[in-house]
MARBA-3410 file (N, C-alpha, C, O; in Angstrom, 1 decimal):
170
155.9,61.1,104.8,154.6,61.2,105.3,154.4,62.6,105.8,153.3,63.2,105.8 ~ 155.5,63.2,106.3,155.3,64.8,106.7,155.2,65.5,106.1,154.4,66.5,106.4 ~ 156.1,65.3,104.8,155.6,66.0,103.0,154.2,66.3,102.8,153.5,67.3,102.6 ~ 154.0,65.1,103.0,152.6,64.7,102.2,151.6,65.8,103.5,151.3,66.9,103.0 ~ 151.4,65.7,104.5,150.8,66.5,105.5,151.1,67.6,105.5,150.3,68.2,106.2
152.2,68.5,105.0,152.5,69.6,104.9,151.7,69.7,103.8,150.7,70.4,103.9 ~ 152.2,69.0,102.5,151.6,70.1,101.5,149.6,69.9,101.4,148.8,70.4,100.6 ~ 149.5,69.2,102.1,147.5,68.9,102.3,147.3,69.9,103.3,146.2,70.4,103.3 ~ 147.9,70.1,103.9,147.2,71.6,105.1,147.9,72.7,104.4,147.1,73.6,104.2 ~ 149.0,72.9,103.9,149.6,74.3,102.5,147.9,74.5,101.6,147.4,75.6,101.4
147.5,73.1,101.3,147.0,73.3,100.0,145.3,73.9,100.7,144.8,75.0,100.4 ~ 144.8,73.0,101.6,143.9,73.0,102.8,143.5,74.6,102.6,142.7,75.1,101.8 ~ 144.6,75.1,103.4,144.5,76.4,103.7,144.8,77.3,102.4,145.3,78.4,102.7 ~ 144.5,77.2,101.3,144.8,78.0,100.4,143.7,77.9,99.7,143.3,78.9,99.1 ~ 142.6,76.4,99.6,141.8,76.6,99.1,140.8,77.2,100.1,140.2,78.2,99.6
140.5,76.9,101.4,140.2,77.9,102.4,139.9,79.2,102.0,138.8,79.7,101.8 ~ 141.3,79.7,101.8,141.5,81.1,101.7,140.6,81.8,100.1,139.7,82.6,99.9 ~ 141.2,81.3,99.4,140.2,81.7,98.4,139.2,81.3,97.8,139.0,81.5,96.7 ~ 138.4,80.6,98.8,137.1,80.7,98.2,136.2,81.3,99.3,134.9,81.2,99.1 ~ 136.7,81.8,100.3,136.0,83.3,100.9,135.3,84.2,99.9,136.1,84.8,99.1
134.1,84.5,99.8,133.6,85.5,99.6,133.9,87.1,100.1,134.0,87.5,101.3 ~ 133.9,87.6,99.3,134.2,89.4,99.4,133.1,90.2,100.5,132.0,90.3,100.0 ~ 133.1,90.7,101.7,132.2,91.1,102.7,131.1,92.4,101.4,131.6,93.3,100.7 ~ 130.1,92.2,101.3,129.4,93.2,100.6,128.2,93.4,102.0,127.8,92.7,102.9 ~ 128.1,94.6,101.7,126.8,95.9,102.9,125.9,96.0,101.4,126.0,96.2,100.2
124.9,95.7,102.5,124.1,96.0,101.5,123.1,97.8,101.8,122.9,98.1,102.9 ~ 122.9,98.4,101.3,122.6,99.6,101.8,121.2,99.8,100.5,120.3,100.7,100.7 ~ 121.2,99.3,99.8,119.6,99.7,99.0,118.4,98.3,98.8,117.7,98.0,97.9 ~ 118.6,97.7,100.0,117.7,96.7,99.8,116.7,96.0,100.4,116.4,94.8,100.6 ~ 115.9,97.5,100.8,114.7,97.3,101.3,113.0,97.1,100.0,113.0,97.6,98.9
112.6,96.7,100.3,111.3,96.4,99.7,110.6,98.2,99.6,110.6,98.9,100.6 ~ 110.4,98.4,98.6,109.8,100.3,98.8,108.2,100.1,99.2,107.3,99.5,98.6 ~ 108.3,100.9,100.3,106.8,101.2,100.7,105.7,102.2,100.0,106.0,103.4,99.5 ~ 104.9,101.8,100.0,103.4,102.7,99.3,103.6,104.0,99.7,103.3,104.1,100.9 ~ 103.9,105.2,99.3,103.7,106.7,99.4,102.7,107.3,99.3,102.6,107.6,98.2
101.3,107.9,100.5,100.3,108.0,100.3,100.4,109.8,100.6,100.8,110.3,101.7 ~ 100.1,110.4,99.8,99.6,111.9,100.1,98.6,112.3,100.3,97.7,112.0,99.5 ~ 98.2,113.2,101.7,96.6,113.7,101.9,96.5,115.3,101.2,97.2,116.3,101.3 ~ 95.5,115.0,100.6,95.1,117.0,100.3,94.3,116.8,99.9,93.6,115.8,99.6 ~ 94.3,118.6,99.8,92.8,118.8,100.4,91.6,118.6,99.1,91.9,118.4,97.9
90.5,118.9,99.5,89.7,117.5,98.1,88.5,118.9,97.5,87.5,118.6,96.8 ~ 89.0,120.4,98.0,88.2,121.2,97.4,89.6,122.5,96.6,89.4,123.1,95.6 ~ 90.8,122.5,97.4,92.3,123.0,96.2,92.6,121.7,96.7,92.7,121.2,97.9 ~ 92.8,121.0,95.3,93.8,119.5,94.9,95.2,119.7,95.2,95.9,118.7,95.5 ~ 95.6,121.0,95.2,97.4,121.1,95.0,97.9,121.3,96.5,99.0,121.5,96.8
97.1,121.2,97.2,96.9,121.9,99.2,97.4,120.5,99.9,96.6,119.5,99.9 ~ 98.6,120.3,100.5,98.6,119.2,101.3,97.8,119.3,102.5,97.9,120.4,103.1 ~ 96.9,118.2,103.1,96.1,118.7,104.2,96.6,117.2,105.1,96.8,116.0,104.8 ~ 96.7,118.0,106.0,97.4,117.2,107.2,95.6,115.9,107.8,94.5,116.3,107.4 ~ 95.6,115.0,108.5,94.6,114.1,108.7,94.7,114.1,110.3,95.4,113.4,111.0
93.6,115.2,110.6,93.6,115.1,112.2,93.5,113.3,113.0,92.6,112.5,112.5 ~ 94.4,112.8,114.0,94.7,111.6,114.8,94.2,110.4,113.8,93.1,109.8,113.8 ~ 95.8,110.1,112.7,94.8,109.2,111.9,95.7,108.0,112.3,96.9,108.0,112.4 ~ 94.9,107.0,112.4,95.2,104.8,112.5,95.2,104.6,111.9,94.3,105.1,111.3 ~ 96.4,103.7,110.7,96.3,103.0,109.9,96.5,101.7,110.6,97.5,101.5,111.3
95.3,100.5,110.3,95.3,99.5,110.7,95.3,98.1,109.2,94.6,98.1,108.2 ~ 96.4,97.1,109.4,96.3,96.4,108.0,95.1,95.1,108.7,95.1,94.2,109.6 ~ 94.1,95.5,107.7,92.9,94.4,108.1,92.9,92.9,108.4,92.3,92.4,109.4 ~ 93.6,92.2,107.5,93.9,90.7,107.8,94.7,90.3,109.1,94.3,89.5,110.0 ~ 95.5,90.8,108.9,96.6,90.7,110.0,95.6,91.0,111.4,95.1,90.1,112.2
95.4,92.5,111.5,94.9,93.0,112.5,95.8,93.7,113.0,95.9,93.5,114.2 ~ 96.8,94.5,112.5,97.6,95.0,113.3,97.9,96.7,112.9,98.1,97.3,111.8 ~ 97.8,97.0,113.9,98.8,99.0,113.7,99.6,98.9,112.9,100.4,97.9,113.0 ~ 99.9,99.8,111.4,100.8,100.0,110.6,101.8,100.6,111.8,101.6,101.3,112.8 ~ 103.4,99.6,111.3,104.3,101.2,113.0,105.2,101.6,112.1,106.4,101.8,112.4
104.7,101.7,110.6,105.8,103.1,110.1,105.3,104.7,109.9,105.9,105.6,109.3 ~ 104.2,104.8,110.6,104.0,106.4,111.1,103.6,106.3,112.3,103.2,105.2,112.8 ~ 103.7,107.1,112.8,103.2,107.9,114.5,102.0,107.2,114.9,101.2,107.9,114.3 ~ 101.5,106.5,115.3,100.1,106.1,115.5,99.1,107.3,116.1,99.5,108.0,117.1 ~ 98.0,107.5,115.6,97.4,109.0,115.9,97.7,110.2,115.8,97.1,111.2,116.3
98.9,110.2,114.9,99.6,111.5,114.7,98.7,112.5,114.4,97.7,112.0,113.9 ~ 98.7,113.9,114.5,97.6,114.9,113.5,98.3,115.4,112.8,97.8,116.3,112.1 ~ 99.9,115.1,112.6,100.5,116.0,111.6,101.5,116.1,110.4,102.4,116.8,110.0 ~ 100.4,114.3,109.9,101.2,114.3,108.9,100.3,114.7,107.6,99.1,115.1,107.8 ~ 100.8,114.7,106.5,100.3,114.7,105.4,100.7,113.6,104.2,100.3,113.6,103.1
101.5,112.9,104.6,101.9,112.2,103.9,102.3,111.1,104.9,102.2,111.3,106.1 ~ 102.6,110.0,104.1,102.9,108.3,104.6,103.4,107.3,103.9,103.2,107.1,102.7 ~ 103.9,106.6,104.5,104.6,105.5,104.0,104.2,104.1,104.5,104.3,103.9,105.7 ~ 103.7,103.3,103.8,102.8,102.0,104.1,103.3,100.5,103.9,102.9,100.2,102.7 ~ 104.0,99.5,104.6,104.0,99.0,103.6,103.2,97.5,102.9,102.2,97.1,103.6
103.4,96.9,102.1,102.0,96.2,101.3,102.6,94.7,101.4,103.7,94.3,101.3 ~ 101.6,94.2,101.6,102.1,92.3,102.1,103.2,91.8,100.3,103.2,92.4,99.2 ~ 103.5,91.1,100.6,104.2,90.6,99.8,104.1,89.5,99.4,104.7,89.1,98.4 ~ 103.2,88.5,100.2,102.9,87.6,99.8,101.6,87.2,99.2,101.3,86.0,99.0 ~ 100.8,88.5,98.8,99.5,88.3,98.4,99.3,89.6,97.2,100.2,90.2,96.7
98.7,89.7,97.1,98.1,90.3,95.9,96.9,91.7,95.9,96.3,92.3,95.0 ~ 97.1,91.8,97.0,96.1,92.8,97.4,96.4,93.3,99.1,97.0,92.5,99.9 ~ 95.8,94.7,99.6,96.0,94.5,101.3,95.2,95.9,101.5,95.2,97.1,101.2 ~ 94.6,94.6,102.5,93.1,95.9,103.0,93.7,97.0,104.1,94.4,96.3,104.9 ~ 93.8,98.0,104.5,94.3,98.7,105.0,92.3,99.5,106.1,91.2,99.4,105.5
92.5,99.9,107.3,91.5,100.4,107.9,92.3,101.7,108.1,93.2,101.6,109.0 ~ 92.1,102.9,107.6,92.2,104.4,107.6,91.3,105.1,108.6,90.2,105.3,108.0 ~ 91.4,105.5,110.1,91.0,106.0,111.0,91.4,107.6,111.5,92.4,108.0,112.0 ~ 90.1,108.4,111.0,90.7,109.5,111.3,90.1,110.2,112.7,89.4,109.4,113.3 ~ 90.1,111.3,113.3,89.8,111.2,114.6,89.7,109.9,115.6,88.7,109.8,116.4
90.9,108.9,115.3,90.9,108.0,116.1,91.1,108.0,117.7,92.1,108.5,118.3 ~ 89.9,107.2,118.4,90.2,107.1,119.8,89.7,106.2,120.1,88.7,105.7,119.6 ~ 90.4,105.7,121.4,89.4,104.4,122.3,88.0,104.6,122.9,87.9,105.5,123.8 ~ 87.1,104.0,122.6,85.9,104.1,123.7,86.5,104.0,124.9,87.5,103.3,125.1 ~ 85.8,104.8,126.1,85.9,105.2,127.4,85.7,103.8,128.1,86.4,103.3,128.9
84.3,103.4,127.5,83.7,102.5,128.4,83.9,100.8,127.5,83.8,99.8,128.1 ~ 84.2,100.8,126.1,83.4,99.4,126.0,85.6,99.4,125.4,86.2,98.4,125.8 ~ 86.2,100.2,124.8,87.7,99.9,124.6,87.7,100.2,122.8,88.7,100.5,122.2 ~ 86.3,99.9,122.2,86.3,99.9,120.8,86.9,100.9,120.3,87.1,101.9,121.0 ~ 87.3,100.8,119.1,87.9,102.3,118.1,86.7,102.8,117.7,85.8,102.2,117.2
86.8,104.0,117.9,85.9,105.1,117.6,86.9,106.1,116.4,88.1,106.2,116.2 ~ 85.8,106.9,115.7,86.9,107.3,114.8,85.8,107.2,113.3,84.7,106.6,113.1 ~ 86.4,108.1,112.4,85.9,107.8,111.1,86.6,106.6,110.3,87.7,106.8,109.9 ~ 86.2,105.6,110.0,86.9,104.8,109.5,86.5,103.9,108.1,85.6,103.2,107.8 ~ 87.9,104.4,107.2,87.2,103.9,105.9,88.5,103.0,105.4,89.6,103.3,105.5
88.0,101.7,104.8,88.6,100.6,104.4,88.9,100.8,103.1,87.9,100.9,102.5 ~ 90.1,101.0,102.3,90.9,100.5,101.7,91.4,99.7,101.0,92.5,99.4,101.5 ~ 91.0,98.9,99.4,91.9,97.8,99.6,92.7,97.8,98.0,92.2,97.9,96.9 ~ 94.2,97.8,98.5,95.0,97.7,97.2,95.5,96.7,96.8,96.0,95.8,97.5 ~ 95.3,96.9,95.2,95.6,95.4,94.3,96.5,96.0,93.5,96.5,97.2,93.1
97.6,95.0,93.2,98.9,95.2,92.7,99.1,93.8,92.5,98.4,92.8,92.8 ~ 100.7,93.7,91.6,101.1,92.8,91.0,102.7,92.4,91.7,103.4,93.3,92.0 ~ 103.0,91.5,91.8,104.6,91.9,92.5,105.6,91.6,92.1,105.9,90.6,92.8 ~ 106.6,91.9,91.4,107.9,91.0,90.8,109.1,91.4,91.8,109.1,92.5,92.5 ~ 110.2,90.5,91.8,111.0,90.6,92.1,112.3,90.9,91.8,112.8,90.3,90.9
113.1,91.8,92.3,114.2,92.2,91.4,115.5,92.3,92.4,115.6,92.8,93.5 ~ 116.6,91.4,91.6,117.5,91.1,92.0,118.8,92.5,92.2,119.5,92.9,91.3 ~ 118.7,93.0,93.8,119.6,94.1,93.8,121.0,93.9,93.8,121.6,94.4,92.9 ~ 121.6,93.1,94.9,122.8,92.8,94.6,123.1,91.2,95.4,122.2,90.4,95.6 ~ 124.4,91.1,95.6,124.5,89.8,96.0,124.6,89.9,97.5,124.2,88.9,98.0
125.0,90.9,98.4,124.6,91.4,99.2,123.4,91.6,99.5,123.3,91.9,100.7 ~ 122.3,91.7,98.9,121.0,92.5,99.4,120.3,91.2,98.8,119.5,90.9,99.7 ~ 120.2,90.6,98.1,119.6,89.3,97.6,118.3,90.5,96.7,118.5,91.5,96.1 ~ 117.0,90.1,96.9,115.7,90.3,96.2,115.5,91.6,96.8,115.9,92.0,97.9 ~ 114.8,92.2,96.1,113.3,92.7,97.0,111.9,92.5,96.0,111.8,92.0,94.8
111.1,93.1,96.6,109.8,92.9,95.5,109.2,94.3,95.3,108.8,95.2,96.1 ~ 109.3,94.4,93.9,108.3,95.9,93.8,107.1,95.7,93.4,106.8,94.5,93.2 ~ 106.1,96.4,93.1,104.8,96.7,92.4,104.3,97.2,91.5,104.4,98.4,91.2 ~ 103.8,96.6,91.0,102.9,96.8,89.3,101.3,96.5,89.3,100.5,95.6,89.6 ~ 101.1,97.9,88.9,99.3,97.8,88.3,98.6,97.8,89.6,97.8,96.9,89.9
99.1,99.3,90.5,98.3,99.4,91.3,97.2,100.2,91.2,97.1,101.2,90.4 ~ 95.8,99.6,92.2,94.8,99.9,92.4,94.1,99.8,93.8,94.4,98.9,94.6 ~ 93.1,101.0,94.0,92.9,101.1,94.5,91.1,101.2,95.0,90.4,101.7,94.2 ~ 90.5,100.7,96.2,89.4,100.5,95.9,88.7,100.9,97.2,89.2,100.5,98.3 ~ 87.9,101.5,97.3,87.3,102.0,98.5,85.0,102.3,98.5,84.4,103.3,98.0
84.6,101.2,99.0,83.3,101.2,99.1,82.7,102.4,99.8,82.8,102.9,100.9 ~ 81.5,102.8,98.2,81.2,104.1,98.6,80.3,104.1,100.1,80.2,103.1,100.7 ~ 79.8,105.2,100.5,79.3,105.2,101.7,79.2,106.8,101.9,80.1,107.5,101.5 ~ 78.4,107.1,102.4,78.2,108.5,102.6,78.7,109.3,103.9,78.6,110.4,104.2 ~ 79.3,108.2,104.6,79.9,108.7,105.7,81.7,108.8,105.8,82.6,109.2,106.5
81.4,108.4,104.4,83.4,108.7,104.3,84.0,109.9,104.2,83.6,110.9,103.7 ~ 85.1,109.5,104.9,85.4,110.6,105.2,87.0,111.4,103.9,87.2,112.6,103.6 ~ 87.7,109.9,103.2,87.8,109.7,102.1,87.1,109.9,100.8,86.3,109.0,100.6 ~ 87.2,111.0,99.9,86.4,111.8,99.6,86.9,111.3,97.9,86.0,110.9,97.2 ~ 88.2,111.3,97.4,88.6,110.5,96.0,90.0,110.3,96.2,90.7,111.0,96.8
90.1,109.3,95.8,92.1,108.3,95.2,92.0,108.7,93.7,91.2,108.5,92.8 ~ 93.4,109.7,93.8,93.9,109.3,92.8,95.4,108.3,92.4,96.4,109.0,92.7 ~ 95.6,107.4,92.1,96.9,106.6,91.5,97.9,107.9,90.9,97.7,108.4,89.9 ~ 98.5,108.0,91.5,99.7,108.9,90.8,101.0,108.0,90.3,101.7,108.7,89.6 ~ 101.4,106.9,90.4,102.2,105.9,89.6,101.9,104.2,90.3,101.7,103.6,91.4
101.9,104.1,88.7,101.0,102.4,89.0,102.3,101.6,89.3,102.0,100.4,89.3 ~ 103.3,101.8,89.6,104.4,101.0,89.9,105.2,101.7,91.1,105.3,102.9,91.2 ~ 105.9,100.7,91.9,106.6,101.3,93.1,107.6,100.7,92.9,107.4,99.5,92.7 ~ 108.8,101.1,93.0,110.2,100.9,92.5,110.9,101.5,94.0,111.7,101.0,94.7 ~ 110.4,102.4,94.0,111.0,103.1,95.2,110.4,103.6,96.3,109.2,103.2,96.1
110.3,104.4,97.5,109.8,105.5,98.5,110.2,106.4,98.1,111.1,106.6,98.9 ~ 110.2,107.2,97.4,111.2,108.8,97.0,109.8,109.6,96.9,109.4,110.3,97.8 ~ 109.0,109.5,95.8,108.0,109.6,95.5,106.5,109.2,96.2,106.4,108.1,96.6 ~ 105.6,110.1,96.1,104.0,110.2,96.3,103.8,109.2,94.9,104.2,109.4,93.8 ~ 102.8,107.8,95.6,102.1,106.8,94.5,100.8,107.2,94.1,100.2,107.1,93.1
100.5,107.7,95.5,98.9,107.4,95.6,98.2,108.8,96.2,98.6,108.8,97.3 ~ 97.7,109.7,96.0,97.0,111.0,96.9,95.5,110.7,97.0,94.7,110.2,96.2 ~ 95.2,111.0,98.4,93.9,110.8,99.0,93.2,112.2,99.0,94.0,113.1,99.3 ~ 91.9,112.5,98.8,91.5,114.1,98.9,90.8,113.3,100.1,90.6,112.1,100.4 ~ 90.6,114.9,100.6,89.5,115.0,101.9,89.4,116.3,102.9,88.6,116.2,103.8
END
């Protein structure tokens, strides 16, 4: 009977042992964010920085917090886009500030809304999914007070953040 209990905890611990999986890091498996470039909308090739601008995602209601909130000195941005839907309204605030007296956002503010497609692609077994984008578009209701002046789509697919998707004149 001690046989038998030796070689069931021998065997126990061997099947144990190899069927541990191998520790993998995953290091490339984030979802790529929207790359938005500002310039300027009278020389196109001019990056123009967007004096204290809010990006706010409309549904949600919430501060984008992958840039500076109110920054004046970026020219570029990184955004990123719901994943569970198919579109995402974004509120672009430039001279953003609080009213003194009532708390509202004050500011130029022009709404945004991108439509895309989303598949998923399997990075590693460590990193599981992420989701990229296909067939983006972008859509912004005219108005004479915008301060958003033209979009152009610079690649209808986001695979990565390396690259400018999207350039805003103004």
């Amino acid at each position: 009977m001690k046989k038998i209990l030796s070689i069931f905890l021998i065997l126990s611990f061997l099947i144990y042992v190899t069927s541990c999986e191998k520790d993998d890091i995953c290091v490339d498996g984030d979802t790529p964010l929207l790359v938005i470039g500002f310039f300027d909308v009278t020389d196109t090739t001019l990056a123009k920085e967007v004096p204290l601008l809010r990006i706010r995602e409309t549904i949600l209601d919430t501060t984008v917090n992958t840039i500076d909130d109110r920054s004046s000195s970026l020219d570029s941005i990184a955004i990123p886009l719901r994943i569970d839907a198919t579109s995402t309204s974004f509120a672009f605030i430039t001279d953003s500030a609080d009213d003194d007296t009532t708390g509202e956002e004050t500011g130029n503010i022009d709404t945004l809304t991108i439509a895309y497609s989303t598949q998923e692609a399997f990075i590693s077994r460590a990193c599981g999914f992420v989701a990229n984008y296909g067939d983006l578009t972008i859509t912004l209701p005219e108005s004479a007070t915008n301060w958003v002046q033209d979009i152009t789509v610079v690649q209808q697919t986001i695979e990565n953040s390396n690259n400018i998707h999207v350039k805003i004149f103004h």
